[in-house]
C-alpha positions as CSV (number, residue, x, y, z in Angstrom):
1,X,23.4,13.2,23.3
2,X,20.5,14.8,24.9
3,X,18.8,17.5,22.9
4,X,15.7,18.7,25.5
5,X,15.5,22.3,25.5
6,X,17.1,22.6,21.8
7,X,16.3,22.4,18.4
8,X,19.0,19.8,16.9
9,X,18.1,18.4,13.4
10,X,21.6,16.4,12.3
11,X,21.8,15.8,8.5
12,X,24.1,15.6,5.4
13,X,24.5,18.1,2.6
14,X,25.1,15.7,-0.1
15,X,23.0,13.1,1.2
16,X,25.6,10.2,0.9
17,X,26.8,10.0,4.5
18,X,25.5,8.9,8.2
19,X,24.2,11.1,10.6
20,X,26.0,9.5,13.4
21,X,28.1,6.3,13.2
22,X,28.4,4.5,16.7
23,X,30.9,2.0,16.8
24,X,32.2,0.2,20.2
25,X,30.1,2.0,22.9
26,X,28.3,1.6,25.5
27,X,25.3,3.0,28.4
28,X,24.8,6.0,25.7
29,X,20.9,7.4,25.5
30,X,20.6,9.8,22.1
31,X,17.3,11.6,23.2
32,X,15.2,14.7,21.6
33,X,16.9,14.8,18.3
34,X,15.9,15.1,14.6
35,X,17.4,13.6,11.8
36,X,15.7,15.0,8.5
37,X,18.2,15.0,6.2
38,X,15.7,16.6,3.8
39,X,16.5,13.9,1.4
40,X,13.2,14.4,-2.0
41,X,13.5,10.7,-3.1
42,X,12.9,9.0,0.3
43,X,10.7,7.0,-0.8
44,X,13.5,5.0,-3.1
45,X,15.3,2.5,-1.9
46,X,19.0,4.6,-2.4
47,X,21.8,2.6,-0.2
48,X,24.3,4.2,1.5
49,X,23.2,7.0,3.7
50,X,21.2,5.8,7.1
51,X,20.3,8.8,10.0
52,X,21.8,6.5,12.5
53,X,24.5,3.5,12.3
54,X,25.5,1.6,15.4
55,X,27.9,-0.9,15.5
56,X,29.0,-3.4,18.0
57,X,27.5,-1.4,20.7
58,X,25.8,-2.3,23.8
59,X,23.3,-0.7,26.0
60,X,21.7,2.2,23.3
61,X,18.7,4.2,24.0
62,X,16.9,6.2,21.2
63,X,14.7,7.9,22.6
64,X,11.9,10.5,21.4
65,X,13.7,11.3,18.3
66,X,12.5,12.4,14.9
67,X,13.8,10.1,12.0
68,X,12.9,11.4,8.1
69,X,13.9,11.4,4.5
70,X,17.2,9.9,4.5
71,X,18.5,8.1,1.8
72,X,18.2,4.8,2.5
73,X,16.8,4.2,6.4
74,X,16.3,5.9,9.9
75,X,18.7,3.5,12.0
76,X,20.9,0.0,10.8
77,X,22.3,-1.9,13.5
78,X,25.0,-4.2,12.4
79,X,27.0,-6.9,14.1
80,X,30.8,-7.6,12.3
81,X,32.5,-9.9,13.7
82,X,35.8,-8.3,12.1
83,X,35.4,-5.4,14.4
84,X,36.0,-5.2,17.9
85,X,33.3,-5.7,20.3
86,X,30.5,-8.2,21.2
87,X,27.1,-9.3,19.8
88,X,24.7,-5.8,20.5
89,X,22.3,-6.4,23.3
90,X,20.0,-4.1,25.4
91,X,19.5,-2.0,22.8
92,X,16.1,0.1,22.4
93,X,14.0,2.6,20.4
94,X,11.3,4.3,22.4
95,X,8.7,7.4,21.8
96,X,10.7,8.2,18.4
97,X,8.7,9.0,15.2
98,X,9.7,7.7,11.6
99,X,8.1,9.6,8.9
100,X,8.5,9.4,5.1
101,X,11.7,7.5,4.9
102,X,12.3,4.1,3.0
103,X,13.3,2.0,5.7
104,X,12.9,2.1,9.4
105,X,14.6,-0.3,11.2
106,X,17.1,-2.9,10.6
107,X,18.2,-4.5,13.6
108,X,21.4,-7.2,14.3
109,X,21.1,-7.8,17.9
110,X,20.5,-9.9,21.0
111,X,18.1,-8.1,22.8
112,X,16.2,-4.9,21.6
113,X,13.0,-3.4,22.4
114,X,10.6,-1.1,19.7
115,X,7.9,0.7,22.2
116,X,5.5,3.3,21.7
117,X,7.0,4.3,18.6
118,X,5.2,6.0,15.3
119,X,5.7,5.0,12.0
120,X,4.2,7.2,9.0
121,X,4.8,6.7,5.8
122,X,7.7,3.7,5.8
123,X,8.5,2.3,2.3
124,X,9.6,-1.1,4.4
125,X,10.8,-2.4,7.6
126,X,9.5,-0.3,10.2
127,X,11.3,-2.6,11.8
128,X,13.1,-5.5,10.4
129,X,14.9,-8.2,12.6
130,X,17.7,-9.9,10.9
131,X,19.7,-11.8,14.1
132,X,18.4,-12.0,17.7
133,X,15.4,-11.2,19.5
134,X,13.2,-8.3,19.4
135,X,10.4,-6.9,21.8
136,X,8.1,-4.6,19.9
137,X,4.6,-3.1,22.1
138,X,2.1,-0.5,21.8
139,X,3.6,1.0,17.8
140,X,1.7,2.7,15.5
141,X,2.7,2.1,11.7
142,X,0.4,3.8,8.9
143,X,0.5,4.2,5.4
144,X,2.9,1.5,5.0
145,X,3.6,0.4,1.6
């Protein structure tokens, strides 16, 4: 999805859903988008609703996107081995921003990479690893609770 030239913010109007669910892909690059679902208790943990959620994918770039008050986090990553599909790898975040939301990041994956990144104002896990290796350079996290 390549929003350069446009002004694409994706949210939810009852704040329970995804932005965009990913399941079973591959070589996709989701660049110069927003996701502010405009959510007023962002910074309250409130499961469910992430901007992004990728599963069993390979071979993701996020890249200089816009990720704010969601109800619970910017982007999940999850591995389930019930689905079709092989352990994530080569997935990366680069040049995004993640600004008043309750969680950043939580990857499941092989390989990832956090660069260049800016994260104001996350409640927890700018970025959190739960499964495989991460490569995280050059991020700026502030007012981190």
């Amino acid at each position: 999805m390549d929003g350069r030239g446009h002004a694409i913010n994706i949210r939810t109007h009852d704040h329970s859903f995804s932005g965009i669910k990913a399941e079973g892909i591959s070589d996709i690059v989701f660049t110069n988008l927003s996701f502010d679902d405009q959510y007023s208790s962002w910074d309250q943990d409130g499961e469910g609703s992430d901007a992004m959620t990728i599963y069993n994918s390979n071979k993701i770039w996020i890249h200089r996107c816009y990720f704010a008050r969601w109800k619970d986090g910017a982007i999940d990553i999850l591995f389930d081995s019930s689905r079709a599909g092989s352990f994530h790898h080569s997935i990366s975040a680069t040049w995004c921003k993640f600004e008043s939301i309750y969680q950043g990041i939580n990857w499941t994956v092989e390989r990832a990479s956090f660069g260049h990144n800016w994260c104001l104002n996350v409640r927890m896990r700018c970025t959190k690893n739960i499964d495989g290796s991460v490569h995280s350079w050059n991020n700026l996290i502030a007012g981190w609770n």
